[in-house]
VMD Tcl script that draws the C-alpha trace (Angstrom):
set ca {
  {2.93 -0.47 -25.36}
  {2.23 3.05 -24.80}
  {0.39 2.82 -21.54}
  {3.30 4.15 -19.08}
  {4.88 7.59 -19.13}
  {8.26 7.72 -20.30}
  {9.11 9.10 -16.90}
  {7.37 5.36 -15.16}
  {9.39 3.92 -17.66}
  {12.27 5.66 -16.57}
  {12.04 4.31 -12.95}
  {11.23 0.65 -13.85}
  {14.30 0.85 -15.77}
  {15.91 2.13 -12.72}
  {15.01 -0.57 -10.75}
  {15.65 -3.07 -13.50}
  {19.39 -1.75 -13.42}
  {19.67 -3.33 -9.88}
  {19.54 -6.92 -10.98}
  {21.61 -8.80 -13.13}
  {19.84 -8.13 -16.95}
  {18.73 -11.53 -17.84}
  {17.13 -11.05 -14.14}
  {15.16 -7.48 -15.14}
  {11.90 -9.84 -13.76}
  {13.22 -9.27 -10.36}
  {11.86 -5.86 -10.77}
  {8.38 -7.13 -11.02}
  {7.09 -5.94 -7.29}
  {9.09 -2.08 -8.09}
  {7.46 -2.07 -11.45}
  {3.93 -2.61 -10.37}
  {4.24 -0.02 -7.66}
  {5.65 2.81 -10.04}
  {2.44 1.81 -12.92}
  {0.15 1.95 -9.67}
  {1.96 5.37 -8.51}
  {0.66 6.54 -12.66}
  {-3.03 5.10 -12.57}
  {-3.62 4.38 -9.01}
  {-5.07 0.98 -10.16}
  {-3.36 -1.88 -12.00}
  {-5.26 -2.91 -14.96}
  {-4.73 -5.95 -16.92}
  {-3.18 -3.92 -19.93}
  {-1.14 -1.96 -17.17}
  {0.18 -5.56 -16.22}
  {0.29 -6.69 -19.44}
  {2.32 -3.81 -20.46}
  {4.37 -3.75 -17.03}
  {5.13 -7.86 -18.56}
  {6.28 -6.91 -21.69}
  {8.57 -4.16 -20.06}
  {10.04 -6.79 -17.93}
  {10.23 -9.20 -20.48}
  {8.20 -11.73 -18.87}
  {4.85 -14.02 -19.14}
  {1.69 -12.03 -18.38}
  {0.50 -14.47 -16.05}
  {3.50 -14.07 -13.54}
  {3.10 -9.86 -13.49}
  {-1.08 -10.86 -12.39}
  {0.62 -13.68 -10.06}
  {2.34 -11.11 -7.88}
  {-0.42 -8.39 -8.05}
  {-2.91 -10.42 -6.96}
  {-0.94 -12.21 -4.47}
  {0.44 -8.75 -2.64}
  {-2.57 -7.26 -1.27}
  {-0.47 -3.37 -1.70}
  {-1.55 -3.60 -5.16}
  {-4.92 -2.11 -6.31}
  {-7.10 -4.16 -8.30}
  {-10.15 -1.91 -8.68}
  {-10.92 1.21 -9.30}
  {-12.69 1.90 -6.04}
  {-9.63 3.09 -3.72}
  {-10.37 6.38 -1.41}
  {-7.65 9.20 -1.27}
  {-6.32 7.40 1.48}
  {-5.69 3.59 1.46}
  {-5.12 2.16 5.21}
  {-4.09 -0.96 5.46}
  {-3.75 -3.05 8.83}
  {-1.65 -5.72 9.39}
  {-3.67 -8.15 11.14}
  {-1.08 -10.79 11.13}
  {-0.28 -12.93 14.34}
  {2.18 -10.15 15.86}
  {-0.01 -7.22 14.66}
  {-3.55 -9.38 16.46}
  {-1.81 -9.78 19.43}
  {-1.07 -6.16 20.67}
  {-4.67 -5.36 19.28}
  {-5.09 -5.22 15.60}
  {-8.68 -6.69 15.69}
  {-9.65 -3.59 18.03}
  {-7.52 -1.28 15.97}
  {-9.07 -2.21 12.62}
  {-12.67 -1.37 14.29}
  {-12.03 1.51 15.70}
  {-10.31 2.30 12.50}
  {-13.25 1.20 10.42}
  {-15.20 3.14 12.54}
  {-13.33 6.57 12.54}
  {-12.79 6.13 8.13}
  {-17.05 5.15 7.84}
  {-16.61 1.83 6.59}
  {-17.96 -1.87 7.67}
  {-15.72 -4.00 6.78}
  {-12.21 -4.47 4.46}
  {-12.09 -3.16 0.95}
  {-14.31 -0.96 1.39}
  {-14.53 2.66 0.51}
  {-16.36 5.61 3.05}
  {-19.09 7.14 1.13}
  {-16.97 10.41 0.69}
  {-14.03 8.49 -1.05}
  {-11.32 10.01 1.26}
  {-10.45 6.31 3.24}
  {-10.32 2.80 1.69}
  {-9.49 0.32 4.59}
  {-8.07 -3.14 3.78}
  {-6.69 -5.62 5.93}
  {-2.69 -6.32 5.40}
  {-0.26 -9.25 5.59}
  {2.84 -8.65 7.48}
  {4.50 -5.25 7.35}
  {7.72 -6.09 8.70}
  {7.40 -4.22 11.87}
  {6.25 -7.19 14.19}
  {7.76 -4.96 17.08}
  {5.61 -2.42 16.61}
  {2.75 -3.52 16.77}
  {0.03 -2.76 16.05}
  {1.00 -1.02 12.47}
  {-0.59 -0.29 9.13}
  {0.47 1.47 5.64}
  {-1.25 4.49 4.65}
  {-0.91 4.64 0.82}
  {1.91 2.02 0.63}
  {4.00 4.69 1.21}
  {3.45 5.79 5.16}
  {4.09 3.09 8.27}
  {2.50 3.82 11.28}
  {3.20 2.25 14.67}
  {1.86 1.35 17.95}
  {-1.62 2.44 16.45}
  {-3.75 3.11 19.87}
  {-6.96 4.35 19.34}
  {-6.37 7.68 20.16}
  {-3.22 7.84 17.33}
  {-5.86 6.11 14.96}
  {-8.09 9.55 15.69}
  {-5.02 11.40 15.05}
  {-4.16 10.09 11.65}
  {-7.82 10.13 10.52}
  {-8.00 14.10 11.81}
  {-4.60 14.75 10.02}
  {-5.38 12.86 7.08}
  {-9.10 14.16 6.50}
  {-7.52 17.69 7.00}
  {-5.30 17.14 3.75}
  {-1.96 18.30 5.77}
  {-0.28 15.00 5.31}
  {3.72 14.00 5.06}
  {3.97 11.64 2.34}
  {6.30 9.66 4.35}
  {6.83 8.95 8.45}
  {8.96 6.15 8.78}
  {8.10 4.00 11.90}
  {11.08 5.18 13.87}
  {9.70 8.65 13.68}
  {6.20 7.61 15.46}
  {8.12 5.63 17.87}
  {10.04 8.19 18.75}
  {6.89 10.26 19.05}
  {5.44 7.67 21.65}
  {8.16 7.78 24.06}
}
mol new
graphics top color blue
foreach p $ca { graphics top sphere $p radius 0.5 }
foreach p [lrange $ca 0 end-1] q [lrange $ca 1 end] { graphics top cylinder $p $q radius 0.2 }
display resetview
């Protein structure tokens, strides 16, 4: 041990306090996210340590990383992660179009990668839970964004590439916006 801060240690056992304590695994998904928040990539001693925290098996803290695609395996993230949801919902009100104009606007090819300035990182996303919305996607984990047109997909890459970003817009806000 000894990778975390006392203060990520803090929150996972913050979030561990929610379930039952022989059920502190529960935590797993909350834990990952605050040891990302710390090193912006999940290592396998970050999960290892992030297991032994938690009190479980190694191999179940690398099952849910690597199943969740939120969680960042390599070191090669931009600033800004942007993830699509390109689930059924999300590809019929025009993800496919939205992720290549996106791809486009952040200089990349194709998902996973990263624009040669290291500001966007564009992956493609499983559901986001805002099928209404359609289409959406996650900037840092942190930011949803709905009804992505390609003219509000200009907008976030301007605002985002100027570095006057809110942390956090919940979808309601950008629908609101829309309207």
């Amino acid at each position: 041990m000894g990778l975390l801060s006392a203060q990520s240690l803090e929150r996972i056992e913050r979030e561990c306090s929610k379930y039952p304590p022989e059920q502190r695994q529960s935590a797993v998904m909350s834990a990952l996210a605050i040891a990302q928040d710390q090193y912006h990539v999940l290592t396998n001693e970050v999960m290892e340590e992030v297991a032994t925290v938690l009190r479980m098996p190694p191999v179940w803290v690398y099952e849910v990383a690597t199943f969740y695609n939120m969680y960042n395996l390599k070191p090669s993230i931009g600033r800004f992660k942007v993830t699509i949801c390109t689930n059924l919902p999300c590809a019929l009100s025009g993800a496919e179009q939205a992720a290549k104009h996106l791809m486009k606007r952040c200089g990349v090819h194709a998902f996973g990668e990263t624009s040669a300035d290291g500001r966007f990182t564009v992956k493609e996303g499983e559901c986001m839970g805002a099928c209404g919305d359609a289409p959406v996607l996650l900037v840092n984990n942190k930011r949803m964004c709905s009804f992505m047109s390609d003219e509000k997909i200009d907008a976030l890459v301007d605002e985002l590439a100027s570095g006057t970003v809110l942390e956090r817009t919940t979808a309601a806000q950008h629908q609101g916006a829309d309207k």
